[in-house]
C-alpha positions in Angstrom: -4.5 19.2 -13.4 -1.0 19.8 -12.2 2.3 18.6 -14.6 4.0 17.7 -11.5 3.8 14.4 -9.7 2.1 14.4 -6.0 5.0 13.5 -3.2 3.8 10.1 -2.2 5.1 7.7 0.7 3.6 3.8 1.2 3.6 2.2 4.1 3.4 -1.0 3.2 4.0 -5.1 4.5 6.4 -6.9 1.8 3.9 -9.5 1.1 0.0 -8.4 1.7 -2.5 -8.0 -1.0 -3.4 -4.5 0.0 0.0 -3.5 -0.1 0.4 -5.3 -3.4 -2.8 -3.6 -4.5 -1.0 -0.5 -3.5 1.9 -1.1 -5.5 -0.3 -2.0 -8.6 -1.9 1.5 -8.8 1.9 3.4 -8.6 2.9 0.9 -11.6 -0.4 1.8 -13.5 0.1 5.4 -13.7 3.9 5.3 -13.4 4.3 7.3 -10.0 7.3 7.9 -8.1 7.0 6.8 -4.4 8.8 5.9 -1.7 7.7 2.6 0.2 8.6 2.1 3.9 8.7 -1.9 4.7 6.9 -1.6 7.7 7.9 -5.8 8.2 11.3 -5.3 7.3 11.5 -2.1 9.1 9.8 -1.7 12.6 10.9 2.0 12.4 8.8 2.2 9.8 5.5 1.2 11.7 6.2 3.0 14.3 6.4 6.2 12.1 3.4 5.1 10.3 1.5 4.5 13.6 2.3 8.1 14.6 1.5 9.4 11.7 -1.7 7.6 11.0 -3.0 7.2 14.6 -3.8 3.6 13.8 -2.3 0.5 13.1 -3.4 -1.0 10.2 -1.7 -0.3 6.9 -1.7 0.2 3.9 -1.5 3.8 5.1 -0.6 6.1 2.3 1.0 9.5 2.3 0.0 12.4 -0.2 1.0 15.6 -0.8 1.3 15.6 3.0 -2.2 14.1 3.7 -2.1 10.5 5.1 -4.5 8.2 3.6 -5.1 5.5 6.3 -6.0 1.6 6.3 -6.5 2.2 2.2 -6.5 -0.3 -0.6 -5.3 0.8 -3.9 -8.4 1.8 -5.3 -9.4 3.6 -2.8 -6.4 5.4 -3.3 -6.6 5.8 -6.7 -10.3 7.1 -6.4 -8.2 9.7 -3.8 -6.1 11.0 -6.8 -7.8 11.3 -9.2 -10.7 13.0 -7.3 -8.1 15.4 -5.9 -7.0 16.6 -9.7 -3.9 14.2 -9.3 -4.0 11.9 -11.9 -6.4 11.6 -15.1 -8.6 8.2 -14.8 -7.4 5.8 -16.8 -8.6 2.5 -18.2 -5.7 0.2 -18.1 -5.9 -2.5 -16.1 -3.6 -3.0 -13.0 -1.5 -5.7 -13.0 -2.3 -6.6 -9.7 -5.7 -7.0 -8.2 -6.4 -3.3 -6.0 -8.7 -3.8 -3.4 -8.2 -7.6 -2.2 -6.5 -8.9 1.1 -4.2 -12.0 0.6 -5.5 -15.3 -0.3 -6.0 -17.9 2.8 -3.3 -20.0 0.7 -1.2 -16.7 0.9 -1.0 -16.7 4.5 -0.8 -20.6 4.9 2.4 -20.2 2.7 3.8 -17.3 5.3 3.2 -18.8 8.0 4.9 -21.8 7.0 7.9 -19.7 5.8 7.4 -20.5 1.9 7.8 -16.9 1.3 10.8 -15.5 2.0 11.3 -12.9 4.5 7.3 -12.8 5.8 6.0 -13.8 9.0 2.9 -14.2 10.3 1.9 -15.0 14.4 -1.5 -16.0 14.7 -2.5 -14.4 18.4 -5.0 -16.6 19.7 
């Protein structure tokens, strides 16, 4: 296993429970990354699009190898299967492989969360 940390970019929504699962697995094992808003930044999608191929994010970036449409523990499993990271049994403090609650989208689409919209496309 290599002492050096693996160069790792999110694309990630501010407010998504993927995204958020994400987030919990850098926290857990105290990696360095550099998350691209793709809500606050359409650049950002658009780069991740091109990148990726596909829309949907989370989409991942590691070591130069993009990890597409991922929740954190798939990305997780990715690491540490790679020689990345060592497993380890602390908990996240987020939950890593869950989409947001129905309330969670209720709320953004009604504006209670600051800064996330949601249009429902019929």
């Amino acid at each position: 296993m290599s002492d050096s940390k693996p160069q790792i970019t999110a694309y990630l929504k501010t407010f998504c429970g993927w995204s958020e699962g994400v987030r919990a697995i850098m926290r857990k094992y105290e990696l360095p990354f550099e998350e691209k808003d793709i809500i606050k930044n359409p650049a950002f999608r658009w780069e991740m699009e091109q990148k990726s191929g596909q829309p949907l994010s989370p989409c991942v970036m590691v070591n130069g190898k993009m990890l597409a449409d991922v929740s954190g523990e798939e990305v997780e499993a990715y690491l540490i299967e790679n020689g990345l990271l060592e497993a380890s049994d602390a908990p996240a403090d987020a939950p890593i492989d869950s989409a947001c609650t129905d309330e969670q989208h209720e709320a953004m689409a009604r504006g209670e969360v600051p800064g996330a919209k949601i249009k429902f496309v019929e």
